[in-house]
N, C-alpha and C positions, 0 to 999 in steps of 0.2 A: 504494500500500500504506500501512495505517495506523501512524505512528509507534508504535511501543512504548514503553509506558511504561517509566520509568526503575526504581521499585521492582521491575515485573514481570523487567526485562533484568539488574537483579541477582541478582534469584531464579535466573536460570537459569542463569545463572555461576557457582552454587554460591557464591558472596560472601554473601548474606544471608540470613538463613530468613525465613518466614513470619510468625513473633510478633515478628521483629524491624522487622519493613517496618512491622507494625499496630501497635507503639509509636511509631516515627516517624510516620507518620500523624496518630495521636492526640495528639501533640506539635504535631505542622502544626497539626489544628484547633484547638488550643487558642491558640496563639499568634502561626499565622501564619508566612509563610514559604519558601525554596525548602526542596523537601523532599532536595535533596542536600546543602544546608551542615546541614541537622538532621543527618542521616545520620552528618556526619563528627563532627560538635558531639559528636552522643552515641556517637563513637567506635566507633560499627556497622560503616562500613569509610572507609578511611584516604580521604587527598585524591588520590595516586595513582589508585587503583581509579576513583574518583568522577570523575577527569577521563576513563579509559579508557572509564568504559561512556557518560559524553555523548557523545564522541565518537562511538564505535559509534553510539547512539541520534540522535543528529544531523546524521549522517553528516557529520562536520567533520575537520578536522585538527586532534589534539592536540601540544603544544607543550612541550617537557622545557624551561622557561625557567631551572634550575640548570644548563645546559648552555651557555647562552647570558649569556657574559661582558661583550662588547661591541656593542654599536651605532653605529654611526656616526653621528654629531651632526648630520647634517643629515636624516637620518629621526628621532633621537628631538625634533629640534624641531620635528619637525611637529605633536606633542602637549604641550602648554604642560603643564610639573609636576600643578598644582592640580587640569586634566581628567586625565588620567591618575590618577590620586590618586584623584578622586571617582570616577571610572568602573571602578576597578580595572580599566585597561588599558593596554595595552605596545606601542609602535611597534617592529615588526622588520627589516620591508622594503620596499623602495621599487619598485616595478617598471613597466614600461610607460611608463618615461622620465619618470617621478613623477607618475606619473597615477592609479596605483593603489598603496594602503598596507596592506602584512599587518600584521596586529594579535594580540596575545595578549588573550582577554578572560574574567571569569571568567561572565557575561553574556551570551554572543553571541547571543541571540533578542530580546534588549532592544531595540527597535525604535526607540525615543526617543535611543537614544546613539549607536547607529550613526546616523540623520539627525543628531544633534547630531555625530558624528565627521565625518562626511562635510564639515558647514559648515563647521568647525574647517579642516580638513587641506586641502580641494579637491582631496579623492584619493576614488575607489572604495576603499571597505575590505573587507577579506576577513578576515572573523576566524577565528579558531582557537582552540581552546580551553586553557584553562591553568588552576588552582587560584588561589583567591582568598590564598592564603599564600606562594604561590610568586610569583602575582605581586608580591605584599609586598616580599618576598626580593629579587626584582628592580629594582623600583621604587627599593628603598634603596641597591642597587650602581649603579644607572645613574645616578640623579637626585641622590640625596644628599649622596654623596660627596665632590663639589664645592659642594656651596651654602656661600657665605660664614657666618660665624659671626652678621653684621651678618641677614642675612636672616631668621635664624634665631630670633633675636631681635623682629625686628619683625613677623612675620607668624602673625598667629593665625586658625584655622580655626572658626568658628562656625556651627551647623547649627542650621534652623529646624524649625517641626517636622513639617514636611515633608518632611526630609532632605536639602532642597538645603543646599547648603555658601555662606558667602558669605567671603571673606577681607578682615581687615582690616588694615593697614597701619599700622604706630604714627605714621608718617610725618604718616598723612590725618591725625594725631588734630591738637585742637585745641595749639599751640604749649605751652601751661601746663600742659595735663593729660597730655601726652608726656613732659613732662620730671620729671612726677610720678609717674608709670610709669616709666619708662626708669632715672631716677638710681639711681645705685648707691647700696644701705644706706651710713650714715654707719659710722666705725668706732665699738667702744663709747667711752662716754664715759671721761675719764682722770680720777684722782681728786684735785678741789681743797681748798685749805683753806676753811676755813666763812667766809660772808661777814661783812659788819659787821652787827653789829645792825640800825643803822638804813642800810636796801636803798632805792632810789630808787625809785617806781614803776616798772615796766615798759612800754614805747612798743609802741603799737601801730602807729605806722607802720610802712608798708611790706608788711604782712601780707597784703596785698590784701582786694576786697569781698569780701563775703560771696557775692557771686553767683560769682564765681571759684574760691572754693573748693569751691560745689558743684557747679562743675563737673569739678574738678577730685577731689573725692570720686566722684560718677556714674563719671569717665573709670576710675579703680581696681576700681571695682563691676565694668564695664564687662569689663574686663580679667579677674578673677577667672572672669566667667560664661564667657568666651570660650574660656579655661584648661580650664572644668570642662568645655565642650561636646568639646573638640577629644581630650581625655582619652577621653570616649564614645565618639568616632567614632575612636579609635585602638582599642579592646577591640573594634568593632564591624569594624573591618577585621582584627583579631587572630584573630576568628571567637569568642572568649570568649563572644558573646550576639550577635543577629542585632536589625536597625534595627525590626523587627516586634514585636518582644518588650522592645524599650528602649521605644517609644513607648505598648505597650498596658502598663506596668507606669509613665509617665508620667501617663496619660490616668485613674488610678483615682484 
C-alpha cells in the first residue's frame, strides 16, 4: 500500500485545512525544505501533532522524550555529543546484548545517518520518532549538564556550506594565537599622573614578527566566524529558520 502523504494525513485529522497545506507548500517551493518543520515554523500545527501523524504515516514508534529523564551512560556513549548534536538524535536503548540501539531521531528516513549511526555505534539502530525541539530539550538535560566549563570554552562549532559541522579545539590552535583568544580582557586601565615631558622612545622589542601577529590576528578573525556560524546553527536547531533557507538567503 502506498504511503500517505503527510499534508494529505493531516487533512484528514481535521489538524489542517486545505489553504493551509497550499501555503506551506508554496513556502517548500520557495525555499526549500521538510515540509513538516514548515508546518510547525508557521505555526499550522504544533511539534506534538507533527511527530503523531509521522508516526502514523511511517509507521514508526513515537517517543515522548520530556518523559525521558535519564539514560544510562553506557548507551548514551555510544553516541559521541557532537553526532548527536548534528544528527538531532538521542540514544535510548540498548538491546540484544548491545547489538542493537533504539534511537530518538527527528530524521529517521535519513539514510546517510543511520549508515553513519550504525558505523559510529556497531549497533543495529531502530529509530523512532521524536520532535526536532524536544530532542533539543533532551540533548541539553542528558549531555550538557555535565560538560566542564573548560570544554565549553574551547570548543567551537563551524559549519560549511554544506552543512557538515567541523569542531575546533582552541587546544589545536597555534600556541600564540590560543592565548590571544583565550586570555582574559585586561582590567581597565587605572588613572596615572602625566609623564615627563621628555618620554624615552618606546622599545619594540619583544612584540614579536610581524608574521606572528598575523597570525595571531587570522586566529581572532578565525574565532569570530566560528562564533557567528555556530550562532546559525543554534537558531537552525531552534527551528527559528531551516538550513534551506539560511543557505538560499546566503547564496544571493
Amino acid at each position: 500500500m502506498a504511503q500517505i502523504k503527510l499534508g494529505e494525513l493531516l487533512i484528514k485529522a481535521n489538524v489542517l485545512q486545505e489553504s493551509q497545506l497550499k501555503a506551506a507548500l508554496a513556502e517548500q517551493a520557495k525555499w526549500g525544505g521538510k515540509l513538516g518543520e514548515i508546518l510547525v515554523r508557521m505555526s499550522l500545527v504544533s511539534e506534538d501533532i507533527l511527530v503523531r501523524a509521522l508516526s502514523k504515516q511511517l509507521g514508526m514508534p513515537a517517543v515522548n522524550l520530556d518523559a525521558v529523564q535519564v539514560v544510562p551512560p553506557h548507551v548514551k556513549a555510544k553516541i559521541p555529543p557532537q553526532t548527536a548534536r548534528d544528527f538531532s538524535v538521542l540514544p535510548l536503548q540498548l538491546r540484544d546484548e548491545g547489538k542493537t540501539l533504539v534511537v530518538a531521531m527527528s530524521d529517521p528516513l535519513n539514510m546517510r545517518m543511520l549508515d553513519e549511526l550504525r558505523a559510529v555505534t556497531k549497533c543495529r539502530i531502530i529509530p523512532n520518532v521524536a520532535g526536532r525541539t524536544s530532542i533539543a530539550r533532551a540533548f541539553a538535560r542528558m549531555y550538557e549538564e555535565n560538560v566542564e566549563l573548560e570544554d565549553a570554552d574551547t570548543n567551537f562549532k563551524v559549519v560549511d556550506a554544506q552543512g557538515r559541522t567541523v569542531v575546533k579545539n582552541l587546544k589545536d590552535l597555534d600556541p600564540a594565537a590560543a592565548a590571544v583568544v583565550s586570555a582574559p580582557r585586561p582590567p581597565p586601565p587605572v588613572a596615572r599622573p602625566p609623564p615627563p615631558v621628555q618620554e624615552a622612545p618606546r622599545s619594540t622589542a619583544g612584540t614579536g614578527s610581524p608574521a606572528d601577529l598575523l597570525r595571531s590576528v587570522e586566529e581572532v578573525q578565525r574565532k569570530e566566524v566560528a562564533a557567528l556560524k555556530a550562532m546559525v546553527e543554534l537558531l537552525i536547531e531552534k527551528g527559528v529558520f531551516s538550513r534551506d533557507e539560511y543557505l538560499a538567503k546566503v547564496k544571493r
